[in-house]
Biotite code that builds the C-alpha atoms (Angstrom):
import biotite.structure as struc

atoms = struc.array([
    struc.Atom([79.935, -156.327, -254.239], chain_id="A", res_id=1, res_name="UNK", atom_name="CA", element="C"),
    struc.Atom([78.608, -157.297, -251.306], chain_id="A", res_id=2, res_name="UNK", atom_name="CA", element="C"),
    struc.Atom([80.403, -158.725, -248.454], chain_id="A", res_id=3, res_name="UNK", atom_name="CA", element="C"),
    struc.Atom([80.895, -162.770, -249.127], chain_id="A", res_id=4, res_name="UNK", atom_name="CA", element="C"),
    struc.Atom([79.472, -165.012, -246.315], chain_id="A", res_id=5, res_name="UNK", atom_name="CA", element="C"),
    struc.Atom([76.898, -162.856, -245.380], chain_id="A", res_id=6, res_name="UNK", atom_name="CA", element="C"),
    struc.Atom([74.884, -165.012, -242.944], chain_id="A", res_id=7, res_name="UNK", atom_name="CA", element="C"),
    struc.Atom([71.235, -165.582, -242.532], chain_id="A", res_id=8, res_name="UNK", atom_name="CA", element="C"),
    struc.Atom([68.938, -168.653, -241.052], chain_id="A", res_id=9, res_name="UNK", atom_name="CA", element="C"),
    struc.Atom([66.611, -170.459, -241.842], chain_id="A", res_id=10, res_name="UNK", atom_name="CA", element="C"),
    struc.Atom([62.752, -169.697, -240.653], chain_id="A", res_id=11, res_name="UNK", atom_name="CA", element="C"),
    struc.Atom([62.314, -173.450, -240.319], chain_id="A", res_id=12, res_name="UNK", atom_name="CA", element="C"),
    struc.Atom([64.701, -174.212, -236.683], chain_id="A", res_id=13, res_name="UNK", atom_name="CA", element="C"),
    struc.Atom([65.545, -177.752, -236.483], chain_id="A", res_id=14, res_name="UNK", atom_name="CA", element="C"),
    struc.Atom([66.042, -180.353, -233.645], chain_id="A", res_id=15, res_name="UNK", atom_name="CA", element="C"),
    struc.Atom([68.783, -181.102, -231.692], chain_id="A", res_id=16, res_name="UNK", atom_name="CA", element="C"),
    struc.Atom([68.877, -184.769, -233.158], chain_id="A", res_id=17, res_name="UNK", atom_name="CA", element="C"),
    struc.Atom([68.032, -183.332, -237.041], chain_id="A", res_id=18, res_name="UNK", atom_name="CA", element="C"),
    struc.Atom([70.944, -183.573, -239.414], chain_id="A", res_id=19, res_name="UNK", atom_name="CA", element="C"),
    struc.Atom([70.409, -180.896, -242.049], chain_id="A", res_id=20, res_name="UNK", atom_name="CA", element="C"),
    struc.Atom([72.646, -178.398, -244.279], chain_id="A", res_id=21, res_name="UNK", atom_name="CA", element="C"),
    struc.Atom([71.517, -174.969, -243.619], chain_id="A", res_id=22, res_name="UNK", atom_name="CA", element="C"),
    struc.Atom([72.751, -171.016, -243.520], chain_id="A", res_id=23, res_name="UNK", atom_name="CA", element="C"),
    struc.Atom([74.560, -170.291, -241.344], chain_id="A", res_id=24, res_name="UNK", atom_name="CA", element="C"),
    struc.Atom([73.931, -167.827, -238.696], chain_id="A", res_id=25, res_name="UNK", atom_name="CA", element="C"),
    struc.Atom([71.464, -166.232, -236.034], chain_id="A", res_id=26, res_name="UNK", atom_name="CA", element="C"),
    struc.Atom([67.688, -164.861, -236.662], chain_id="A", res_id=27, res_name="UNK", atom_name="CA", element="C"),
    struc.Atom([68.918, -161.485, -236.708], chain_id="A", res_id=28, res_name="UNK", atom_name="CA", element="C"),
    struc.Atom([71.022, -162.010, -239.743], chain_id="A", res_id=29, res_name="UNK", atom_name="CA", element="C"),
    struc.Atom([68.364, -161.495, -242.548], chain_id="A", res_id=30, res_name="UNK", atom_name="CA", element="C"),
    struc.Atom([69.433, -159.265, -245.684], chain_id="A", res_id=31, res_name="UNK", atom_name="CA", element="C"),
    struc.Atom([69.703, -159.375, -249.353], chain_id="A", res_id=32, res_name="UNK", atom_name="CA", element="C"),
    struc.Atom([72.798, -158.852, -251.224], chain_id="A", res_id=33, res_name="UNK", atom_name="CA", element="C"),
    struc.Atom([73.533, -157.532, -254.831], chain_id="A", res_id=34, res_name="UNK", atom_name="CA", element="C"),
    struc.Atom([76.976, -157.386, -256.684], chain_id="A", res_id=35, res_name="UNK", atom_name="CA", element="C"),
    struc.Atom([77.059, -156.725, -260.357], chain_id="A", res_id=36, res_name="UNK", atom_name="CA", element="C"),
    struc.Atom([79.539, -157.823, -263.109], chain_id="A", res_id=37, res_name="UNK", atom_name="CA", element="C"),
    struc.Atom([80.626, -155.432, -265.991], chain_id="A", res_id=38, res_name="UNK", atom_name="CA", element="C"),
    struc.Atom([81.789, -156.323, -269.180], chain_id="A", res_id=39, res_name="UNK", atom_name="CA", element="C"),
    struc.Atom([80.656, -159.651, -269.435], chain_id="A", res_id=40, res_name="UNK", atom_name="CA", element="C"),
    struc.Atom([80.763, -161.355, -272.864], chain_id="A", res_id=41, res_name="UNK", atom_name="CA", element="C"),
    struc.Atom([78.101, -163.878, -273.366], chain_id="A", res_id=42, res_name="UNK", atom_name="CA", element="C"),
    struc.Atom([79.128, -167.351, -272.284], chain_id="A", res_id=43, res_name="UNK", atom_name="CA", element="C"),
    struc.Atom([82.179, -165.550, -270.370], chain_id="A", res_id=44, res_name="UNK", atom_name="CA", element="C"),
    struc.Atom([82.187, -167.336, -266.708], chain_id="A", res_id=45, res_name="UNK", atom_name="CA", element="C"),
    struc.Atom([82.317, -165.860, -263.661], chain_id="A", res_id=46, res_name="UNK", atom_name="CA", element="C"),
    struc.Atom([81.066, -166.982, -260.385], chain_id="A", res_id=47, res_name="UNK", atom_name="CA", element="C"),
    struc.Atom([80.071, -165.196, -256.577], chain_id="A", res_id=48, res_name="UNK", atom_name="CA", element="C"),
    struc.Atom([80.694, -166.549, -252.620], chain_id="A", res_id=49, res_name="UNK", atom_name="CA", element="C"),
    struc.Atom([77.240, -166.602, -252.422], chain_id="A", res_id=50, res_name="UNK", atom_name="CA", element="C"),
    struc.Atom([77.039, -167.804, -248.085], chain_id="A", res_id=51, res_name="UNK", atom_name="CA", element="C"),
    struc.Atom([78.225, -169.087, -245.377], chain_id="A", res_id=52, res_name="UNK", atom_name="CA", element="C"),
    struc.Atom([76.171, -173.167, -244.760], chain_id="A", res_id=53, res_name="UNK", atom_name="CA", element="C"),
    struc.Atom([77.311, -175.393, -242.059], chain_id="A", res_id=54, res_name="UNK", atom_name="CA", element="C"),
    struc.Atom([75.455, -178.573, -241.062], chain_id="A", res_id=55, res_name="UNK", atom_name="CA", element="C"),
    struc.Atom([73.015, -179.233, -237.820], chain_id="A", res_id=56, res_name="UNK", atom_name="CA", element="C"),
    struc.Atom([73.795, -182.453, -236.634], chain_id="A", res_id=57, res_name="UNK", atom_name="CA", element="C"),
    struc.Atom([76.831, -184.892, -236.039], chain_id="A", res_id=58, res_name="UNK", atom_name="CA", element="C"),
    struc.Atom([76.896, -185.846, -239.918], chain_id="A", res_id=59, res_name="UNK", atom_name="CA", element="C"),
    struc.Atom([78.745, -184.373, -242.883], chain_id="A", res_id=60, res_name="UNK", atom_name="CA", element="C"),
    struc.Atom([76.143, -183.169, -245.619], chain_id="A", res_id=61, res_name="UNK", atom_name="CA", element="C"),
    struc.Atom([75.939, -182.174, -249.400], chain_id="A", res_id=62, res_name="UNK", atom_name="CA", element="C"),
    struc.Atom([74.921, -179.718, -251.904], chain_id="A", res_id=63, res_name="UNK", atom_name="CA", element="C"),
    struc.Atom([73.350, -181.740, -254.407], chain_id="A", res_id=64, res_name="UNK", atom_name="CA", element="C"),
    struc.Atom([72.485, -178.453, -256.560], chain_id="A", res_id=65, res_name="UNK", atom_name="CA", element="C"),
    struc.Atom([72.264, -175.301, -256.921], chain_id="A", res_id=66, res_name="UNK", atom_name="CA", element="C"),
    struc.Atom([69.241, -173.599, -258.892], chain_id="A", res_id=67, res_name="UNK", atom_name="CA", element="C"),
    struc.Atom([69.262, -169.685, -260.182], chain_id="A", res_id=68, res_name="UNK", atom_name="CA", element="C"),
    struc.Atom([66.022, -168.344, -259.097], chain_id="A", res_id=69, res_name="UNK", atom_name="CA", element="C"),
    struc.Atom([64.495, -165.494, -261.684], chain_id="A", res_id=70, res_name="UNK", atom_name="CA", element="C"),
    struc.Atom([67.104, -166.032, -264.231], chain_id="A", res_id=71, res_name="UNK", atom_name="CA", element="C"),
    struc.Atom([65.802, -166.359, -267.778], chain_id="A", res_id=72, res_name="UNK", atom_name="CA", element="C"),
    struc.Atom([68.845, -166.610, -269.379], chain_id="A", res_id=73, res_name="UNK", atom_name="CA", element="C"),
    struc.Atom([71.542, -167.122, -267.019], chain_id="A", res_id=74, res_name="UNK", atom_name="CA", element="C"),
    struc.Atom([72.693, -170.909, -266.163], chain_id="A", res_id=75, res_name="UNK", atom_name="CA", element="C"),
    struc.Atom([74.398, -172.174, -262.782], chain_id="A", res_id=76, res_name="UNK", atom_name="CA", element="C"),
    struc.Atom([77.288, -173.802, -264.730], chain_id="A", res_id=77, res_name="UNK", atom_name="CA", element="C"),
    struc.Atom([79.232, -175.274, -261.417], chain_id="A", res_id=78, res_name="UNK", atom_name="CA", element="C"),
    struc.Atom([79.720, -174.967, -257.732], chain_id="A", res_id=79, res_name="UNK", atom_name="CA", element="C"),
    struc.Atom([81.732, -176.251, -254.850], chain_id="A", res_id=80, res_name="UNK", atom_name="CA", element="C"),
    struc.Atom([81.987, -175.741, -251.522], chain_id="A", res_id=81, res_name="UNK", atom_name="CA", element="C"),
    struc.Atom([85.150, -174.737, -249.305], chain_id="A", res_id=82, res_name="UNK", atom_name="CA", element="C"),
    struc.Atom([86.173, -174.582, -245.847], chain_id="A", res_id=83, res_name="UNK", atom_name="CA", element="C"),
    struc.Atom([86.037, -171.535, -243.880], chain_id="A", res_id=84, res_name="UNK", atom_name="CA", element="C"),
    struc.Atom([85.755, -168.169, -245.498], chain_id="A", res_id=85, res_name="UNK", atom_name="CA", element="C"),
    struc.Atom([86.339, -167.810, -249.507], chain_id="A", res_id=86, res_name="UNK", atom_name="CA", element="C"),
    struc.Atom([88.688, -165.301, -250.525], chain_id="A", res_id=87, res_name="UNK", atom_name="CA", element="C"),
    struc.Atom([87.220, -164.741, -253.402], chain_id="A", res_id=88, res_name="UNK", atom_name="CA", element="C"),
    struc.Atom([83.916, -162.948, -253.022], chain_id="A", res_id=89, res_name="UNK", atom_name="CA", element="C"),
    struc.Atom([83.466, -162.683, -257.012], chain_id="A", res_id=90, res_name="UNK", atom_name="CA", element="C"),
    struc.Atom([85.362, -162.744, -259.676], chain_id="A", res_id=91, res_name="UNK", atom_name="CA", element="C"),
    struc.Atom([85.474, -163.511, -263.966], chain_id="A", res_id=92, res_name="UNK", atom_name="CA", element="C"),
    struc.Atom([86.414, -166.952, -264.900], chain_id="A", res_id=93, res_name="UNK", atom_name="CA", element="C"),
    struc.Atom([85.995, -170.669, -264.353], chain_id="A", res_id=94, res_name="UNK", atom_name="CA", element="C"),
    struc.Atom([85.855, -171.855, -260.889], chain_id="A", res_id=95, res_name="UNK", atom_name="CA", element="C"),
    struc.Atom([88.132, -174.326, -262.217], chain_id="A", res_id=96, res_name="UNK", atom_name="CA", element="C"),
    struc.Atom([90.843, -172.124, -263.469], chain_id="A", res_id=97, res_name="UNK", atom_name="CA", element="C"),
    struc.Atom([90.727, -170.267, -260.549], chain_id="A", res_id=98, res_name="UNK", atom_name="CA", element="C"),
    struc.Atom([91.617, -172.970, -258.728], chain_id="A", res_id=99, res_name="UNK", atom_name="CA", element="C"),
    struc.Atom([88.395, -174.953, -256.589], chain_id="A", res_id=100, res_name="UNK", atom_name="CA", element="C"),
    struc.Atom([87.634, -178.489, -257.045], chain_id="A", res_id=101, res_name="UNK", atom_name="CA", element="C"),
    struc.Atom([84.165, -178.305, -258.570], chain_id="A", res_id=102, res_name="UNK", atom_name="CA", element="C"),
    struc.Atom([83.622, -181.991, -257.454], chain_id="A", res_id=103, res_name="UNK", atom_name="CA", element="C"),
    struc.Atom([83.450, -180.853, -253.717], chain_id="A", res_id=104, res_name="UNK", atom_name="CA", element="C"),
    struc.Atom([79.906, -180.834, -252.328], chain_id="A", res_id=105, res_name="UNK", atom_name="CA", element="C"),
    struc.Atom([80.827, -181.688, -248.728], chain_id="A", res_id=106, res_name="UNK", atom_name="CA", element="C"),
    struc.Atom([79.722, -179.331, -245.792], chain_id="A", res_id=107, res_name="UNK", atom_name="CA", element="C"),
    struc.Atom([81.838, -180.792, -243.082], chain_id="A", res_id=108, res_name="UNK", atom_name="CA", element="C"),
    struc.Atom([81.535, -177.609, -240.734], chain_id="A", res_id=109, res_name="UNK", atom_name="CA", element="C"),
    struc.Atom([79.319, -177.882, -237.959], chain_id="A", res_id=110, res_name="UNK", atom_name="CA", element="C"),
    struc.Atom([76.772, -175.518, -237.135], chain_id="A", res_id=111, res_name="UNK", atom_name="CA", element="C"),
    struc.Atom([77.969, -173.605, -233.772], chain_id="A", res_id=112, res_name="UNK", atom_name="CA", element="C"),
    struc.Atom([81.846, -174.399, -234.117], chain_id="A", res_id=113, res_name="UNK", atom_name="CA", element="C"),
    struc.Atom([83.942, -171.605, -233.113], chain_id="A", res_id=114, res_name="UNK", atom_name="CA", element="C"),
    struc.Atom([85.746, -169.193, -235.868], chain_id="A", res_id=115, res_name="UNK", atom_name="CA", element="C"),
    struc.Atom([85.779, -170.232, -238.929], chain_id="A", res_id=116, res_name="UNK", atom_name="CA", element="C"),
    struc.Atom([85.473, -174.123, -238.559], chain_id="A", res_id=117, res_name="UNK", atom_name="CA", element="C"),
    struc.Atom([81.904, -173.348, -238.207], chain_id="A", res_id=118, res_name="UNK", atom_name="CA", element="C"),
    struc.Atom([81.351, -172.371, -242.177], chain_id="A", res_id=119, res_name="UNK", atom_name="CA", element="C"),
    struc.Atom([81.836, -173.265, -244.980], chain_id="A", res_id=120, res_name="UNK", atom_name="CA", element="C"),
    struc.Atom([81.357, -171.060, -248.475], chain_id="A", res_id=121, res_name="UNK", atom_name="CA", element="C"),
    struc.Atom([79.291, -172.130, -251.137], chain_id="A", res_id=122, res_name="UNK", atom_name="CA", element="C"),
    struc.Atom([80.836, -170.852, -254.421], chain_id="A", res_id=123, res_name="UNK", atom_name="CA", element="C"),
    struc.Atom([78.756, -171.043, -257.763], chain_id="A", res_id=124, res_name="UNK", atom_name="CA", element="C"),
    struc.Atom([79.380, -170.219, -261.056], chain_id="A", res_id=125, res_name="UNK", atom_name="CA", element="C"),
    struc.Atom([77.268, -168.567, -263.508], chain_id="A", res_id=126, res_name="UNK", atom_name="CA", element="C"),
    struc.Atom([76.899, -167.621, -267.348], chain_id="A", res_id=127, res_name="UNK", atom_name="CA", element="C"),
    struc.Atom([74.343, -165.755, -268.886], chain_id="A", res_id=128, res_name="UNK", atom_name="CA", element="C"),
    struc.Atom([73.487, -167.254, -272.533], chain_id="A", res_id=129, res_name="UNK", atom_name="CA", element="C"),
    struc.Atom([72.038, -163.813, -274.609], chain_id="A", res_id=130, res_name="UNK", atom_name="CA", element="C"),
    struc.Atom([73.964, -160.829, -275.117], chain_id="A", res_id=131, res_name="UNK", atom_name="CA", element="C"),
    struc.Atom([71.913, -158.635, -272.982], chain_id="A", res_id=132, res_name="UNK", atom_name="CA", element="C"),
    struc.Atom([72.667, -157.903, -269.065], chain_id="A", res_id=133, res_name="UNK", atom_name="CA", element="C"),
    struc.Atom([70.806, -159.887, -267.093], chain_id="A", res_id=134, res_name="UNK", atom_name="CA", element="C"),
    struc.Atom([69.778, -160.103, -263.060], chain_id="A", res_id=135, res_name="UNK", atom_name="CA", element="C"),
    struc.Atom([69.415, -163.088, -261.143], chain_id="A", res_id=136, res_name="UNK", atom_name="CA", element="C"),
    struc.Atom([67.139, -163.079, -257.879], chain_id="A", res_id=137, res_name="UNK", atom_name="CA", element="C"),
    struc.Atom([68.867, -165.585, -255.840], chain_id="A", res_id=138, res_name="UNK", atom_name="CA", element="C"),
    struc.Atom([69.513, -169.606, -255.761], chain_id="A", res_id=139, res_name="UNK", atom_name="CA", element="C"),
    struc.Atom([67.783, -172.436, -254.210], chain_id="A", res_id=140, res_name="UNK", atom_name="CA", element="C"),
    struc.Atom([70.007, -175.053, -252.541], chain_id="A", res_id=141, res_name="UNK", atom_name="CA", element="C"),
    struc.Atom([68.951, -178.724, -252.804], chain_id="A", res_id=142, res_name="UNK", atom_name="CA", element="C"),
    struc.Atom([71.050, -180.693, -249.688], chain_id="A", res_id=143, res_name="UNK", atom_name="CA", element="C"),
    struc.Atom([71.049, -184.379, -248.412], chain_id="A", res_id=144, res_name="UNK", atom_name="CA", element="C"),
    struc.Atom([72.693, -185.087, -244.669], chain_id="A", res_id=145, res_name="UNK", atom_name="CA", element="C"),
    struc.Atom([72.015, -187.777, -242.062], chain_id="A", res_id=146, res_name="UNK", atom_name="CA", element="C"),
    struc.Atom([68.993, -189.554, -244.030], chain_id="A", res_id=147, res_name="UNK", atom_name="CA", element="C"),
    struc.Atom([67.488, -186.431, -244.748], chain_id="A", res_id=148, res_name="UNK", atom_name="CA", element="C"),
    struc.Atom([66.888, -183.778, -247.852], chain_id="A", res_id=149, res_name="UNK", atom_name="CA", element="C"),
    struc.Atom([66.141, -180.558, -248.236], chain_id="A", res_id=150, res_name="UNK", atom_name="CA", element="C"),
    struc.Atom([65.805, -177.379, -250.189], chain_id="A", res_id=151, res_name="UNK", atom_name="CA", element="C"),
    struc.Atom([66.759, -173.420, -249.180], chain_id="A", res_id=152, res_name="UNK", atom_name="CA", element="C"),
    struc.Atom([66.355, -170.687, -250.943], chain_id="A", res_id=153, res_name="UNK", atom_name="CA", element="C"),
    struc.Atom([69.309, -167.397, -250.693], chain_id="A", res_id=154, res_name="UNK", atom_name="CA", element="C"),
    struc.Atom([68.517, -163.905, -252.126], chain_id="A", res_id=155, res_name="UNK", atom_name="CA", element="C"),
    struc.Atom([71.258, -162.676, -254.010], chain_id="A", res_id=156, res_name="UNK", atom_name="CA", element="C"),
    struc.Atom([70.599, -160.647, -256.951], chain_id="A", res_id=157, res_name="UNK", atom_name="CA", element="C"),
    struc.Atom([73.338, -161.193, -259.451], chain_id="A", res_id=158, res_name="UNK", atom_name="CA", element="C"),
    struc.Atom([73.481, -158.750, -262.143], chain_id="A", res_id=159, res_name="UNK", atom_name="CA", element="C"),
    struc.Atom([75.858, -160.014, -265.502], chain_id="A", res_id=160, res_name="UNK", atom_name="CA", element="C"),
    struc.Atom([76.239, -157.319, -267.460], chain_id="A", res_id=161, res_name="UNK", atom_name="CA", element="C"),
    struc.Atom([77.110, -156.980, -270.971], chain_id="A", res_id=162, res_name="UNK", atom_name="CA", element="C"),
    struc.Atom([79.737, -154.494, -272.301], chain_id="A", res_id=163, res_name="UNK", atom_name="CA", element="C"),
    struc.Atom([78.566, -151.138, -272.235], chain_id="A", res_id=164, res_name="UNK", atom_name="CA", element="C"),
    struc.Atom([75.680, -151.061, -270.671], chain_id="A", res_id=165, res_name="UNK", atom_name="CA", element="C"),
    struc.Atom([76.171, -148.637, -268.099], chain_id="A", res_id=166, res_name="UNK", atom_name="CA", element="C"),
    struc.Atom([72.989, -148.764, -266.360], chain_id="A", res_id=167, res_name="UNK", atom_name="CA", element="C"),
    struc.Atom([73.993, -152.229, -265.571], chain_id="A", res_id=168, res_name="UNK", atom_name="CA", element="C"),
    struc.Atom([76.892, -151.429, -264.437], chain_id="A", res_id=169, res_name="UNK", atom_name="CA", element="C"),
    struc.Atom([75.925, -148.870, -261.959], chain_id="A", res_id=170, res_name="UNK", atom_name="CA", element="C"),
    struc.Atom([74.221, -151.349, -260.207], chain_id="A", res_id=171, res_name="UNK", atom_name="CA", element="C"),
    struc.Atom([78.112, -152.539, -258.509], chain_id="A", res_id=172, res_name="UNK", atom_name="CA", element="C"),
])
């Protein structure tokens, strides 16, 4: 698994009066992460700290959803976002049950804070729907803030795999 907040920007910059929910972090912070899941039954949850977002502008913003990209098979079932750094980078189960209010959307950290009041962590909980192990490719964000909408897209390949299938599973 990789490490949870991983940080990377946005090509697009925006301008000092723009309001907009975004990744956070600097130019230089590009990368793709993996982390694979073994022994998943089908329609067993489980869900990943996918990044650290924080908002551009004086407003509060929202995730308004959260989209698997390349997943035939695999459905975002829920997500929230926290304050600050997630504990939990992955892990099997509900986001619920472990705990997160699934009806919290709100990016309240500002983009440039110091420590951790400048991140939040989006959380997001998947399921795959077949039997077979199956990859995701990453997630597209869809945000409103100060007026304004947007989309993002996060590479992330999520690999659920089902029990037994080793080849899967050397993919963690």
């Amino acid at each position: 698994m990789g490490t949870v907040g991983l940080v990377v920007c946005l090509a697009a910059a925006c301008s000092a009066n723009a309001v907009e929910v975004r990744r956070a972090g600097g130019p230089d912070s590009n990368g793709v992460m993996s982390s694979a899941m073994a022994d998943m039954k089908r329609g067993e949850p489980m869900f990943v700290g996918l990044m650290s977002i924080c908002v551009a502008g004086a407003d509060d913003g929202t995730v308004t959803e959260v989209r698997a990209i390349d997943a035939a098979e695999v459905t975002v079932t829920s997500f929230t976002v926290v304050p600050g750094a997630a504990d939990d980078a992955a892990d099997r189960g509900s986001l619920t049950r472990s705990g997160y209010d699934v009806s919290h959307h709100v990016v309240s950290s500002q983009c440039g804070s110091a420590g951790l009041d400048g991140v939040s962590t989006l959380l997001v909980e998947l399921e795959r729907e077949v039997d077979q192990s199956r990859t995701l490719e990453g997630f597209d964000v869809d945000w409103v803030a100060g007026g304004g909408s947007g989309t993002f897209s996060y590479l992330y390949q999520v690999s659920i795999c089902a029990p037994k299938d080793d080849a899967c599973t050397a993919l963690q």
